[in-house]
C-alpha positions as CSV (number, residue, x, y, z in Angstrom):
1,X,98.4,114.7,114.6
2,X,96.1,117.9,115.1
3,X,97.4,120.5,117.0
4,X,94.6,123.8,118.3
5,X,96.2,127.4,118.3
6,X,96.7,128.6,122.0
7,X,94.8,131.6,123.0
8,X,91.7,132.9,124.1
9,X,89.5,130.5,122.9
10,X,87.0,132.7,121.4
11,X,87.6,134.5,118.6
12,X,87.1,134.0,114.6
13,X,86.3,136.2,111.4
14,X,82.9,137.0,110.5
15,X,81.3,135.5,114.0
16,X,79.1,137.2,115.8
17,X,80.6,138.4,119.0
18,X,84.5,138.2,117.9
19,X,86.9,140.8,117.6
20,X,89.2,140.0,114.3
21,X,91.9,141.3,117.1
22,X,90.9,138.7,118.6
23,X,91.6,135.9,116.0
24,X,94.8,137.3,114.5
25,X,96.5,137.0,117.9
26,X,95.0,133.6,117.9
27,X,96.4,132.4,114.9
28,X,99.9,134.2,115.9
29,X,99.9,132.3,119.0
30,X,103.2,130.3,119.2
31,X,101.9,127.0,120.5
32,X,99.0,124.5,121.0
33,X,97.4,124.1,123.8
34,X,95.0,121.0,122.4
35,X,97.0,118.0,121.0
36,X,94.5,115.5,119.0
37,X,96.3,112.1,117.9
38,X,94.8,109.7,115.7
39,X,95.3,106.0,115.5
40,X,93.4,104.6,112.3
41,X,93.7,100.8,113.2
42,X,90.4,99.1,114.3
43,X,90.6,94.6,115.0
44,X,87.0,94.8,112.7
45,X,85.0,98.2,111.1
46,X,82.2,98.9,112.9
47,X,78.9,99.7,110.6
48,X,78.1,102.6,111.6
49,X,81.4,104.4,111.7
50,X,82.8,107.2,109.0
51,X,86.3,108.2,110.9
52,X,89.2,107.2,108.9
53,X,90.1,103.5,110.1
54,X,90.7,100.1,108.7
55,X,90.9,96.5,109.5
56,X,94.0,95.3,110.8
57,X,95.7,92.8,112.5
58,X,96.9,92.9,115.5
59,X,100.6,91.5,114.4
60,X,100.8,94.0,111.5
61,X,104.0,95.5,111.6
62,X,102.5,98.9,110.5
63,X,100.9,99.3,113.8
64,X,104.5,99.7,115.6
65,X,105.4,101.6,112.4
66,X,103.1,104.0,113.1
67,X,103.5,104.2,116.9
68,X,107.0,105.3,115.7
69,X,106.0,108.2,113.5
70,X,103.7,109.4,115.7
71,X,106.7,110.0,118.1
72,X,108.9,111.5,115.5
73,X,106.1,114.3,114.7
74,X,105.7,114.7,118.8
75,X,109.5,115.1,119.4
76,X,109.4,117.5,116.1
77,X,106.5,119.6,117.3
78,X,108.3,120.1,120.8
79,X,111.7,120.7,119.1
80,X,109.5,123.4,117.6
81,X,108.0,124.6,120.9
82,X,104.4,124.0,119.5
83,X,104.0,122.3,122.6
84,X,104.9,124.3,125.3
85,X,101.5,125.9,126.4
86,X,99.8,121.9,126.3
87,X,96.4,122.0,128.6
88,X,94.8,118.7,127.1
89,X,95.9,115.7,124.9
90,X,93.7,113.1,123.1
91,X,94.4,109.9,121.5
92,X,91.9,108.9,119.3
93,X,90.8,106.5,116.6
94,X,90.6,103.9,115.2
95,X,91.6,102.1,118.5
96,X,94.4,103.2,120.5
97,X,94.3,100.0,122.7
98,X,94.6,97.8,119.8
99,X,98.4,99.0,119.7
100,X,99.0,97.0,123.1
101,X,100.9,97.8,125.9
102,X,103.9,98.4,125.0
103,X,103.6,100.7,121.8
104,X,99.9,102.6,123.5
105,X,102.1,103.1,126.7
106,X,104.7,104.7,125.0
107,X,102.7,107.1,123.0
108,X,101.2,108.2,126.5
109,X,104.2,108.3,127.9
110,X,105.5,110.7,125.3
111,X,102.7,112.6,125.3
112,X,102.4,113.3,129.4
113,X,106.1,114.1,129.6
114,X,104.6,117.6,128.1
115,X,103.1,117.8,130.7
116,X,99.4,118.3,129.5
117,X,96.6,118.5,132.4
118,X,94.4,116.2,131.1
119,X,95.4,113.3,128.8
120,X,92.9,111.4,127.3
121,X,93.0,107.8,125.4
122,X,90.0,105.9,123.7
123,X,89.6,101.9,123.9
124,X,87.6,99.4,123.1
125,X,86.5,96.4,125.3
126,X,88.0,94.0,123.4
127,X,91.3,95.2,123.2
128,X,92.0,96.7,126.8
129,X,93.7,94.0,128.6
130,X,94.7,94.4,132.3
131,X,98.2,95.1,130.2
132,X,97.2,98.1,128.3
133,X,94.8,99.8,131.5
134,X,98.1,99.6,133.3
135,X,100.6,100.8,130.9
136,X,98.4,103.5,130.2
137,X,97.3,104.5,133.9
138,X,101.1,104.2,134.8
139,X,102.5,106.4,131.6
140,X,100.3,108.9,132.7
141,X,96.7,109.0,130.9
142,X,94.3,110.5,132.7
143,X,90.9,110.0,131.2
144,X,90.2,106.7,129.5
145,X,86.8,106.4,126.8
146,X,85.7,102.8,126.8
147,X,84.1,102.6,123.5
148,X,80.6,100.5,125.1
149,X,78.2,101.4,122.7
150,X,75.4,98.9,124.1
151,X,75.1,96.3,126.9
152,X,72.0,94.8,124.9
153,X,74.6,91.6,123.0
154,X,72.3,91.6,120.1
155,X,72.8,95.3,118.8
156,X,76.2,94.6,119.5
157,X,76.3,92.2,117.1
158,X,74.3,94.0,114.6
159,X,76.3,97.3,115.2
160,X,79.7,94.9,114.2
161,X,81.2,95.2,118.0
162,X,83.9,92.4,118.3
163,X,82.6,92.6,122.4
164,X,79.3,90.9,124.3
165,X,77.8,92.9,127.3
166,X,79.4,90.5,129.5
167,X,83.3,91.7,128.0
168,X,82.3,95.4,128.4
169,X,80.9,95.0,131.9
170,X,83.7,92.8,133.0
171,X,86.3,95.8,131.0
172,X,84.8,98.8,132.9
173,X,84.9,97.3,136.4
174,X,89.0,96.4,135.4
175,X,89.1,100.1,134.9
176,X,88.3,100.5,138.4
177,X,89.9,97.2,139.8
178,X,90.9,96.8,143.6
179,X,93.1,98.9,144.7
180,X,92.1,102.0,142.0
181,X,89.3,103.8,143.6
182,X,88.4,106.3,140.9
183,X,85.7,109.2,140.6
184,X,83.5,108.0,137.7
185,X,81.0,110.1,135.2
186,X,79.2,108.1,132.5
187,X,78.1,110.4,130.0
188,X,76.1,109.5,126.9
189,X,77.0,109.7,123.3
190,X,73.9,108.6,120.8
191,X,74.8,106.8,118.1
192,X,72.3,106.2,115.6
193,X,72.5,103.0,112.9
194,X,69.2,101.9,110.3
195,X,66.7,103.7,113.2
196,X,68.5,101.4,116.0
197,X,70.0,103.7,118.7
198,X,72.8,103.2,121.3
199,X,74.5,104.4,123.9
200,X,78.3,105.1,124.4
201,X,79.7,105.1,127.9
202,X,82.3,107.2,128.3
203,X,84.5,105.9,131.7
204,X,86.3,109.1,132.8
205,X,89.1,110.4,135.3
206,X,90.9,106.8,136.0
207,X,93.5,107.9,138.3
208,X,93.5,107.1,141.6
209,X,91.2,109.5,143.9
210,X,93.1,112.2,146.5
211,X,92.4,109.6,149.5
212,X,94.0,106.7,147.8
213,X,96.6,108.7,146.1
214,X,97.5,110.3,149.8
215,X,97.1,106.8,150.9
216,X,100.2,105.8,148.7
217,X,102.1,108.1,149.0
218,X,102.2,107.9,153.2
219,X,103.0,104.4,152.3
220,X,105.7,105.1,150.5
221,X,107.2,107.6,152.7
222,X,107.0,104.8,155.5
223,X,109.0,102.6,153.7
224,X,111.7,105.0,152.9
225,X,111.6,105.7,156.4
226,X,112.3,102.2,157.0
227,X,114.9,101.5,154.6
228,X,117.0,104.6,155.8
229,X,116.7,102.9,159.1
230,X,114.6,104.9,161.0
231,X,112.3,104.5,164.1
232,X,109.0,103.3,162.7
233,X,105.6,103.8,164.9
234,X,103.6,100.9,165.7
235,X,100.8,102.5,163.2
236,X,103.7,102.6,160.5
237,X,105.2,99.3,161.0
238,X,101.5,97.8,161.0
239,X,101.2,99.3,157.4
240,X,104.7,97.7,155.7
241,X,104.0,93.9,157.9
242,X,102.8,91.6,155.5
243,X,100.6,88.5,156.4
244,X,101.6,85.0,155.1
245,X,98.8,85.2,153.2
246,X,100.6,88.7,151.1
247,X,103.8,86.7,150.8
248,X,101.5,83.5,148.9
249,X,99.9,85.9,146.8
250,X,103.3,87.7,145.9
251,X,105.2,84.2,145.1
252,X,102.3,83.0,143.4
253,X,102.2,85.7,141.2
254,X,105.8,85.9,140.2
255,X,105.7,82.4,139.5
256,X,102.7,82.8,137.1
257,X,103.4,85.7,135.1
258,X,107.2,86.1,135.3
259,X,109.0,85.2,131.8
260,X,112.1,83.2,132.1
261,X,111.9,83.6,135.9
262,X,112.4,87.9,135.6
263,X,109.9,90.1,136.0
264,X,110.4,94.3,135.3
265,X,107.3,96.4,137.0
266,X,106.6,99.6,138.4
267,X,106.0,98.8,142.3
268,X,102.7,100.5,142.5
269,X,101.4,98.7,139.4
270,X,102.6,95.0,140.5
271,X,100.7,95.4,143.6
272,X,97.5,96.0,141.9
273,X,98.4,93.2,139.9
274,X,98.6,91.1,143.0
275,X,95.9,92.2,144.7
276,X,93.7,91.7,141.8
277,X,94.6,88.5,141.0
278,X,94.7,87.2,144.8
279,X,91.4,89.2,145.9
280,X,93.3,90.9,149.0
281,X,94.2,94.3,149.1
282,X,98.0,94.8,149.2
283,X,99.9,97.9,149.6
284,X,102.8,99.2,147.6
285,X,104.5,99.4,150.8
286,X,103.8,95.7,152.0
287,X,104.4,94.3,148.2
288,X,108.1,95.5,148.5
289,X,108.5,94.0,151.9
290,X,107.5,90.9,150.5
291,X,110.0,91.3,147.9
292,X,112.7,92.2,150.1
293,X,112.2,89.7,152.7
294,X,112.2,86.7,149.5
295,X,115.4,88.7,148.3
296,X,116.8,88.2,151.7
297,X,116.4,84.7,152.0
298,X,118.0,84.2,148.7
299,X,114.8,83.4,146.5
300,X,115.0,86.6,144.7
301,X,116.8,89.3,143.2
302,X,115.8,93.2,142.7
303,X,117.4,95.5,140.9
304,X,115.9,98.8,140.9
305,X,115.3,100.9,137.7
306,X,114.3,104.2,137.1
307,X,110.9,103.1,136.2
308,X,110.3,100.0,137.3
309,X,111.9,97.1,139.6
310,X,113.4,93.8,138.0
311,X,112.9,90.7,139.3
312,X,114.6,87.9,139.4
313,X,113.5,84.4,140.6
314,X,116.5,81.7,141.9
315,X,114.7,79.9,143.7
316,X,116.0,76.1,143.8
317,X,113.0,74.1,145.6
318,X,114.3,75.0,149.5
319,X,112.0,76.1,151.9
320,X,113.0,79.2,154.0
321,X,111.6,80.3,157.5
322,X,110.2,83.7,157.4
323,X,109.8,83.7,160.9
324,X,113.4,84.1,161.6
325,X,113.8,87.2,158.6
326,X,115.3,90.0,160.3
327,X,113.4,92.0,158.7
328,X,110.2,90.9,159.9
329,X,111.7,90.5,163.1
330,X,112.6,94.1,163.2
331,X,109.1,95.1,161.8
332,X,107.2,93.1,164.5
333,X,109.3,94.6,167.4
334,X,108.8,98.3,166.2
335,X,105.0,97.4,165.8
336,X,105.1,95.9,169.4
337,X,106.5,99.5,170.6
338,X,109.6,97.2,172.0
């Protein structure tokens, strides 16, 4: 873990231009406001690479092991208040997405909760599963570097990449799946190997742009609307109905990738899920009318978390009606203006 003295960023002994004032009060600063944290596990070592990384396996224990220090030496540091004035974070490697899900998310996690403006997390393509790009979109990253090098499969090969131009096309446009409309920059890092050059994409700013994110967030409002009981506009209750074709893709989901028949996601996450694995676009706000219409008619449970929503399946083979829901009832009337 690296932290960068807070101040004005200029400054430093003996350089042209800089006051010694100037550093001192640098180096007397009383936090960071750069965070560098390094993950030194790679699936295979790349030929041309001299950072500090090794081989490793993906079960190795010492990966979680690590995970967990890392955290410790975060929750010191902020016990400390070295991280109070945090502007930027960056989680580098090695390969951060090689954690997984699970341990990557919560180092992001960790690390956004100090509330850094720009959070940044490297990954290569053939480590980032749909898995890892959500846990780390949803714990807060900001800025993910897809570690591309070339789209040409034969330097790839002789560079050691583990991925084919295929993987890393096919990785990138996950990273700005239906449903995540992002602002994109590629800019190019040269890497140079025996005379052979290539180029590193670097896939930047993966949150969802202001018009989607305003998007949401009316469609959540709606929904709460709804739920307290209020009058809903036709506009409005046109944006929670859901098709037949939304309630399919929802069951059809659950019943794919639920384990043990329960399920625990974050709303806005499952419904990208859905909607990318069912090619439609589906709302947060019509995903959880799905669910509680299902929930209603007795083939589901929900309990909701702080962070995510559980699901439960109980289904028992009967076939329900959802014409007669009164939920959708209700929805269709208000959308009728009756």
């Amino acid at each position: 873990m690296g932290l960068m003295p807070s101040s004005s960023r200029t400054g430093g002994t003996g350089a042209p231009g800089y006051q010694s004032s100037e550093w001192e009060a640098r180096l007397e600063r009383a936090s960071a406001y750069a965070l560098y944290l390094h993950v030194p596990f790679c699936a295979q070592k790349c030929a041309y690479c001299d950072f500090a990384s090794w081989t490793t396996r993906r079960d190795d224990p010492l990966m979680s092991s690590y995970a967990a220090a890392l955290a410790s030496q975060i929750d010191e540091a902020r016990g400390l208040g070295l991280l109070e004035g945090l502007e930027t974070a960056y989680i580098g490697g090695g390969t951060p997405s090689l954690l997984g899900a699970e341990s990557l998310g919560a180092i992001v996690r960790n690390v956004a909760s100090l509330g850094p403006a720009e959070l940044s997390c490297e990954a290569n393509p053939d480590s980032l599963t749909d898995e890892v790009l959500d846990a780390a979109r949803e714990a807060g990253a900001t800025r993910l570097s897809i570690g591309v090098q070339s789209l040409v499969d034969s330097e790839l090969r002789k560079l050691g990449r583990l991925h084919d131009a295929a993987l890393a096309q096919d990785r990138v446009r996950a990273a700005v799946a239906q449903g995540d409309v992002v602002d994109i920059a590629f800019t190019p890092q040269i890497n140079e190997y025996r005379s052979m050059r290539s180029v590193q994409l670097n896939l930047v700013d993966i949150r969802p742009d202001k018009a989607f994110r305003e998007a949401q967030g009316h469609d959540r409002a709606v929904y709460k609307k709804h739920l307290a009981g209020g009058e809903l506009s036709c506009d409005e209750a046109e944006c929670l109905l859901p098709t037949r074709q939304d309630f399919v893709a929802v069951w059809r989901y659950l019943a794919a990738f639920s384990q043990g028949g329960v399920l625990s996601e974050e709303l806005g996450c499952l419904s990208r899920k859905i909607s990318r694995c069912a090619k439609l676009s589906l709302s947060a706000g019509k995903t959880r009318i799905c669910l509680d219409v299902l929930a209603e008619q007795g083939l589901l449970q929900l309990e909701q978390r702080p962070k995510s929503l559980c699901i439960r399946m109980c289904a028992d083979g009967r076939k329900v009606d959802l014409e007669k829901s009164p939920i959708l009832i209700h929805l269709k009337k208000q959308k009728a203006g009756t």
